[in-house]
N, CA, C and O of each residue as an XYZ file, in Angstrom:
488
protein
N      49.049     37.740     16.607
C      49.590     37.032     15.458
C      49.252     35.557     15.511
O      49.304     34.851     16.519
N      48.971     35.260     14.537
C      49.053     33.550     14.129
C      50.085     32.677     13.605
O      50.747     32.972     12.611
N      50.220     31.668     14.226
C      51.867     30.881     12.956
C      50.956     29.762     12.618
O      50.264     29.111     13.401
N      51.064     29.633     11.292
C      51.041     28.491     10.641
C      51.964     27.551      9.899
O      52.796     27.818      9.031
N      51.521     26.014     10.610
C      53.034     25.016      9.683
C      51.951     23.991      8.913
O      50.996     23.396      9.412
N      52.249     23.990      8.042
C      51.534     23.134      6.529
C      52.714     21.791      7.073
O      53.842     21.872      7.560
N      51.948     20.740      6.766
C      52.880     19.393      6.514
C      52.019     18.396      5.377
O      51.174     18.863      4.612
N      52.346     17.160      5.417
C      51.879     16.344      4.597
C      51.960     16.182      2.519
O      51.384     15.382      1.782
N      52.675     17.031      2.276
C      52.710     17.335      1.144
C      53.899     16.489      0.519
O      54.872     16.342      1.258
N      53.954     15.899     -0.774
C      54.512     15.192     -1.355
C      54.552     14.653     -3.076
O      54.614     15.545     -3.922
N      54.517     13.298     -3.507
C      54.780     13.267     -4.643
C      53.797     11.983     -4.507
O      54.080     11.070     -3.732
N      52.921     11.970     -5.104
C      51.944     10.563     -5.597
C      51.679     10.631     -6.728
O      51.878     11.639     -7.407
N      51.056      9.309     -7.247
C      50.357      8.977     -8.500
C      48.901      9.696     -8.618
O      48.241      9.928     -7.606
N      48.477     10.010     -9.838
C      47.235     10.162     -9.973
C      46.313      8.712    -10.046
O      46.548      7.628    -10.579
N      44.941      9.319     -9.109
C      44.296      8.449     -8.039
C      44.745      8.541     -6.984
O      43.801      8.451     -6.199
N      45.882      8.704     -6.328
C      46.487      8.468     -5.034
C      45.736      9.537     -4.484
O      45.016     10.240     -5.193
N      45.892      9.743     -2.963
C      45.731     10.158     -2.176
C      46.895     10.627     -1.043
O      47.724      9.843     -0.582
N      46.778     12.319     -0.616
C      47.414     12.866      0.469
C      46.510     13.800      1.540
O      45.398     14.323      1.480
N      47.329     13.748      2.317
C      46.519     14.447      3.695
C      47.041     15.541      4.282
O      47.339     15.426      5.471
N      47.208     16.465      3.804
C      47.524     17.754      4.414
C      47.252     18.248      5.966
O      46.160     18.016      6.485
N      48.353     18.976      6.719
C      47.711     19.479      8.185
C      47.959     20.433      8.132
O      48.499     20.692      7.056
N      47.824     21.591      9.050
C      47.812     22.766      9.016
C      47.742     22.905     10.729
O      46.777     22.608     11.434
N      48.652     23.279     11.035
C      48.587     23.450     13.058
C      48.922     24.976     13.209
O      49.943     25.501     12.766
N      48.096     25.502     13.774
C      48.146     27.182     14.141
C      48.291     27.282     15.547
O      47.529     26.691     16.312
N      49.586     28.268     16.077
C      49.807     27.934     17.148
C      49.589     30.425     17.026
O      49.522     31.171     16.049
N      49.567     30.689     18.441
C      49.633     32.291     18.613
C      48.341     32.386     18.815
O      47.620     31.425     19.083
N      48.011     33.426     18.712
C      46.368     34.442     18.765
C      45.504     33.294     18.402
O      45.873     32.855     17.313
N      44.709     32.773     18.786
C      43.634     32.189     18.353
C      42.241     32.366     18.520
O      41.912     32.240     19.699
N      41.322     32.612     17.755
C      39.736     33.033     18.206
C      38.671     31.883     17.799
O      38.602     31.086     16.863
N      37.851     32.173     18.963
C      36.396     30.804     18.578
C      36.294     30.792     17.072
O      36.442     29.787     16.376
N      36.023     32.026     16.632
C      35.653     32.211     15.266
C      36.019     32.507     13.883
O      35.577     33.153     12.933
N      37.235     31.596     14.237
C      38.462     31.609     13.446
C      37.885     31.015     12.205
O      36.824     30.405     12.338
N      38.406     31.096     11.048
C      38.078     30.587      9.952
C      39.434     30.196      9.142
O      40.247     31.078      8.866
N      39.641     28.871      8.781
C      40.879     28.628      8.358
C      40.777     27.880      6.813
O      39.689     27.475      6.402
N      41.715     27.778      6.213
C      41.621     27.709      4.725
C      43.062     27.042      4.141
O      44.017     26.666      4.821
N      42.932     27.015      2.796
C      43.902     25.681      2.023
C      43.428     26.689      0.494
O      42.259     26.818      0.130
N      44.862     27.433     -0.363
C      44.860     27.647     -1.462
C      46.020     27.138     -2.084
O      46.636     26.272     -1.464
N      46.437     27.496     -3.168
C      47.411     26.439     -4.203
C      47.538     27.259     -5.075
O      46.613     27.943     -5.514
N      48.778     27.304     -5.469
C      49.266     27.865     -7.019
C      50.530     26.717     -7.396
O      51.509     26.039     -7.084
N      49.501     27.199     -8.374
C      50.919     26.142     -9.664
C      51.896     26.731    -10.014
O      52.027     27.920     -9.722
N      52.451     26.333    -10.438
C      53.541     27.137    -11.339
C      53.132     27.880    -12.544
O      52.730     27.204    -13.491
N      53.177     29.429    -12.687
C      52.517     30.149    -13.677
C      51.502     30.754    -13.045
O      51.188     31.883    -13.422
N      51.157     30.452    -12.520
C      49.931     30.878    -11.981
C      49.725     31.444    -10.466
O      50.381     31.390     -9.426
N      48.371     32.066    -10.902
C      47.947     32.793     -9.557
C      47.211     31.497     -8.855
O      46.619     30.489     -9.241
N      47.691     32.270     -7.252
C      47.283     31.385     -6.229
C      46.160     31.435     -6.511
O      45.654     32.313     -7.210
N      45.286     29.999     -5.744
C      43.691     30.282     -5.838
C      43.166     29.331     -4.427
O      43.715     28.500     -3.703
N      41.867     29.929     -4.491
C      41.461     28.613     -3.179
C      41.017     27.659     -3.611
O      40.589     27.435     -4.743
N      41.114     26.783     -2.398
C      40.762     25.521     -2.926
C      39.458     24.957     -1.692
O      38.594     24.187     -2.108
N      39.439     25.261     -0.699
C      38.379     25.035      1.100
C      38.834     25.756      1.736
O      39.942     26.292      1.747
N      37.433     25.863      2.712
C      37.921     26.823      4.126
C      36.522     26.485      4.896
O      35.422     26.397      4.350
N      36.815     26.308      6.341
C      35.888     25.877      7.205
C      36.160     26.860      8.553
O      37.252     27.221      8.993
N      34.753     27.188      9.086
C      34.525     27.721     10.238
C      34.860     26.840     11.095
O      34.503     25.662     11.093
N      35.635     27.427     11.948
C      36.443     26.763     13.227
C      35.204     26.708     14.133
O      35.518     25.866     14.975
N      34.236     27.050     14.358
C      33.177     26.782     15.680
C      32.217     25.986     15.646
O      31.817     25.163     16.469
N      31.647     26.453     14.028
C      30.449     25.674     13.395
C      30.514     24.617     12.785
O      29.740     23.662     12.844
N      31.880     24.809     11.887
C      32.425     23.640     11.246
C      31.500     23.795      9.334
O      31.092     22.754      8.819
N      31.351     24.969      8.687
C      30.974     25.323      7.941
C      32.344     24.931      6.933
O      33.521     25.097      7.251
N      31.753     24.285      5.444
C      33.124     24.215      4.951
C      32.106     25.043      2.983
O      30.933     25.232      2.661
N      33.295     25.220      2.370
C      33.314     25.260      1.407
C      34.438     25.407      0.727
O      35.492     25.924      1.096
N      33.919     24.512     -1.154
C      35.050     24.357     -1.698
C      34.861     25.070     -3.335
O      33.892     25.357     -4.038
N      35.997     25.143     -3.442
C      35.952     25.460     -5.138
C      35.433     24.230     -5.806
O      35.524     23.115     -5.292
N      34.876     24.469     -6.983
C      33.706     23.502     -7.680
C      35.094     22.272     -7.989
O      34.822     21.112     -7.681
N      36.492     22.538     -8.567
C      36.807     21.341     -9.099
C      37.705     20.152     -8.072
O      38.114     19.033     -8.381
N      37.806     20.872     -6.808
C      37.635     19.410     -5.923
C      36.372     19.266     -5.098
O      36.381     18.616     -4.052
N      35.530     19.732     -5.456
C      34.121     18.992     -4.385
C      33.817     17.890     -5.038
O      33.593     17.735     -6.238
N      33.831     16.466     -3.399
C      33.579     15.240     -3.481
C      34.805     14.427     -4.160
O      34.698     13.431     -4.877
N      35.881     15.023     -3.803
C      37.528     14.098     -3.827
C      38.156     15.461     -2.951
O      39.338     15.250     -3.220
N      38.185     16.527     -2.218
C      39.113     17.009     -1.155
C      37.990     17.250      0.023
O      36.759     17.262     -0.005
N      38.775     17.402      0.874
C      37.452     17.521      2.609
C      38.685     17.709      3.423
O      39.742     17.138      3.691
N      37.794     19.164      3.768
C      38.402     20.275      5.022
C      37.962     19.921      6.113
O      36.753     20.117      6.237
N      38.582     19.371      7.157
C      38.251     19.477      8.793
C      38.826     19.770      9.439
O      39.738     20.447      8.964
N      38.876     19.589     10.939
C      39.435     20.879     11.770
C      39.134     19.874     13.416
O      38.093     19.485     13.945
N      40.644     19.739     13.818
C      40.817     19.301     15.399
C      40.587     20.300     16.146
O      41.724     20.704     16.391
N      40.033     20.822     16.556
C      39.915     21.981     17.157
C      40.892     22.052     18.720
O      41.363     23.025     19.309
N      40.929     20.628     19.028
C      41.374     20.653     20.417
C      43.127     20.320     20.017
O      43.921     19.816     20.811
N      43.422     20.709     18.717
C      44.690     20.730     18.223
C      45.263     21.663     17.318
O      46.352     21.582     16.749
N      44.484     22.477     17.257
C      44.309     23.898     16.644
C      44.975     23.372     14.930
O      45.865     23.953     14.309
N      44.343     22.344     14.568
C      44.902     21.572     13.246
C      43.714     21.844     12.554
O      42.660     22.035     13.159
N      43.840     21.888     10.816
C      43.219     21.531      9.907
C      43.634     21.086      8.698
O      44.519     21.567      7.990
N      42.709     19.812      8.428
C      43.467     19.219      7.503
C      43.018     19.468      6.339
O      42.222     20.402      6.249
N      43.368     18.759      5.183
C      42.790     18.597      4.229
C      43.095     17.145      3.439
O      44.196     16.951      2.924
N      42.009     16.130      3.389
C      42.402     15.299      2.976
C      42.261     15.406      1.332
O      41.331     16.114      0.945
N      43.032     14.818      0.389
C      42.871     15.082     -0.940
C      42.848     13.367     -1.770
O      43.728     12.507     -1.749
N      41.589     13.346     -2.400
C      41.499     12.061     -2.655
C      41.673     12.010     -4.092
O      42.163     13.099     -4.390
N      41.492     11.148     -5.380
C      41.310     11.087     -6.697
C      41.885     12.160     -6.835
O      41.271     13.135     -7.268
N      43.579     12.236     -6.400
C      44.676     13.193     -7.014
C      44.640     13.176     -8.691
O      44.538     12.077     -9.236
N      44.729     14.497     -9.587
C      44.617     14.646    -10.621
C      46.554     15.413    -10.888
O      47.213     16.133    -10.138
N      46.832     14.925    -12.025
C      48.110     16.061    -12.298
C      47.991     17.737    -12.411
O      48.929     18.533    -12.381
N      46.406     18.065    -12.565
C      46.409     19.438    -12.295
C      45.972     20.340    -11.232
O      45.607     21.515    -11.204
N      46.206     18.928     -9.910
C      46.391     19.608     -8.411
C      47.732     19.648     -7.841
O      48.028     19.790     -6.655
N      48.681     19.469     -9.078
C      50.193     19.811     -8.169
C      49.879     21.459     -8.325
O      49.302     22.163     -9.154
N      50.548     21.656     -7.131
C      50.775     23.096     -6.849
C      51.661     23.142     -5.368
O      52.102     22.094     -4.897
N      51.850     24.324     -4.761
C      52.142     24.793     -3.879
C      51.176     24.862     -2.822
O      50.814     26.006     -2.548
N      50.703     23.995     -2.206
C      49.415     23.955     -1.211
C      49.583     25.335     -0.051
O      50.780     25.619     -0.050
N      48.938     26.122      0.763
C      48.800     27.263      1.452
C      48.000     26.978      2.573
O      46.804     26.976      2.284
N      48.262     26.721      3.828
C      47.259     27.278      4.799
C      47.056     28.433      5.044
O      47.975     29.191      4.735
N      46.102     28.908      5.533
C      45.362     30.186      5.381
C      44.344     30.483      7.219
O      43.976     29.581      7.971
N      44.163     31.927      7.422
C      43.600     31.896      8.730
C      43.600     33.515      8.697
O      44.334     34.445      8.363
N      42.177     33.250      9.313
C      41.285     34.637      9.404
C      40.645     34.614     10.910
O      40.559     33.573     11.563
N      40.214     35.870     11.371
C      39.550     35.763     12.497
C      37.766     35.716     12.670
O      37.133     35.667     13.725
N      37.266     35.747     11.344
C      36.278     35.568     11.062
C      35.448     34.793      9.863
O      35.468     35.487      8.846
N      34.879     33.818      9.721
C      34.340     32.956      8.738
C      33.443     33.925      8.047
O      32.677     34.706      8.614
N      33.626     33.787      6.701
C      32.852     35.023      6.092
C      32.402     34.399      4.588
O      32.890     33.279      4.743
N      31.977     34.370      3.627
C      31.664     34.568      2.417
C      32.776     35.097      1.525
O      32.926     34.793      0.342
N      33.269     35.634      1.984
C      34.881     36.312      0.850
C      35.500     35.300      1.203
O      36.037     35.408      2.305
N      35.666     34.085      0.540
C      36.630     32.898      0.959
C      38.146     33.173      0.121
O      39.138     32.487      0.371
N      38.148     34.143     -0.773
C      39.307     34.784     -0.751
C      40.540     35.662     -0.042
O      41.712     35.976     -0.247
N      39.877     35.772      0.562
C      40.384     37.127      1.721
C      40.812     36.279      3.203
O      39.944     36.254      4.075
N      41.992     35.669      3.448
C      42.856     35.699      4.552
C      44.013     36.666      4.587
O      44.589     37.320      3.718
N      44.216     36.478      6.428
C      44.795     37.330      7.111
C      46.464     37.074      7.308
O      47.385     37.878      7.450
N      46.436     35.591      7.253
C      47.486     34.908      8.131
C      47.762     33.350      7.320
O      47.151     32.282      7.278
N      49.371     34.031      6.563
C      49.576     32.135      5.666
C      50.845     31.620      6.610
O      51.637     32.061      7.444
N      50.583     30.673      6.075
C      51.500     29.545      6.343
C      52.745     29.540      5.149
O      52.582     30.339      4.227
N      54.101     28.593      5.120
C      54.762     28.508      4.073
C      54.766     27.676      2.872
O      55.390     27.816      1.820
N      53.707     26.534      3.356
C      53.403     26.827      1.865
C      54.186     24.684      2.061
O      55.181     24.363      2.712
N      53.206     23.666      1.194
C      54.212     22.766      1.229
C      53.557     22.140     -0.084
O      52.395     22.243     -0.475
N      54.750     21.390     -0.713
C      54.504     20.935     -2.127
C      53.737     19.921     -2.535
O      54.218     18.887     -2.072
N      52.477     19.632     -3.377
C      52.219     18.550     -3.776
C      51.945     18.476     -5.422
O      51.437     19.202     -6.277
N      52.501     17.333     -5.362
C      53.276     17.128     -6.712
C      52.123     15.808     -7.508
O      51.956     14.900     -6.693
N      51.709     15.668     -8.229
C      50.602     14.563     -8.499
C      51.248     14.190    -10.355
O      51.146     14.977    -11.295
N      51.898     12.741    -10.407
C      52.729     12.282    -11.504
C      50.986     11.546    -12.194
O      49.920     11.304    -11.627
N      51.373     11.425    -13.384
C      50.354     11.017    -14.592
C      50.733      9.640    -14.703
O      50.188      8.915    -15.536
């Protein structure tokens, strides 16, 4: 098993900026692949990044590439997500996410976290 604790989540202005962590403590593998999805209210969850824990492979959904960036302490079993040029239609329910393998289905994790709020005012 894996535990995941989400922190960093909050209430900013649009433009502002937050920094999400994600610390996975239990089962852990080289080739772990860990991830960050979001649902709003109404809506279905969706992803948003996910990066290979060994290689350091990231990818993102098209409408934060080049304002969010996935990385990964490895020697802290953390991943963050920093989120820059906050928009009001990235409040959601932020998600860490964790798989035992980095794959192409960047939909498909194994192992969430609870989940912490970010809220982005107009």
């Amino acid at each position: 098993q894996v535990q995941l604790v989400e922190s960093g989540g909050g209430l900013v202005q649009a433009g502002g900026s937050l920094r999400l962590s994600c610390a996975a403590s239990g089962r852990t593998f080289s080739g772990n692949a860990m991830g960050w999805f979001r649902q709003a209210p109404g809506k279905e969850r969706e992803f948003v990044a996910d990066i290979s824990l060994n290689v350091g492979i990231t990818y993102y959904r098209d409408s934060v590439k080049g304002r969010f960036t996935i990385y990964r302490d490895n020697a802290r079993n953390t991943v963050y997500l920093q989120m820059n040029s906050l928009k009001p239609e990235d409040t959601a329910v932020y998600y860490c996410a964790a798989k035992a393998f980095y794959s192409i289905n960047h939909g498909s994790y194994d192992y969430w976290g609870q989940g912490t709020q970010v809220t982005v005012s107009s």
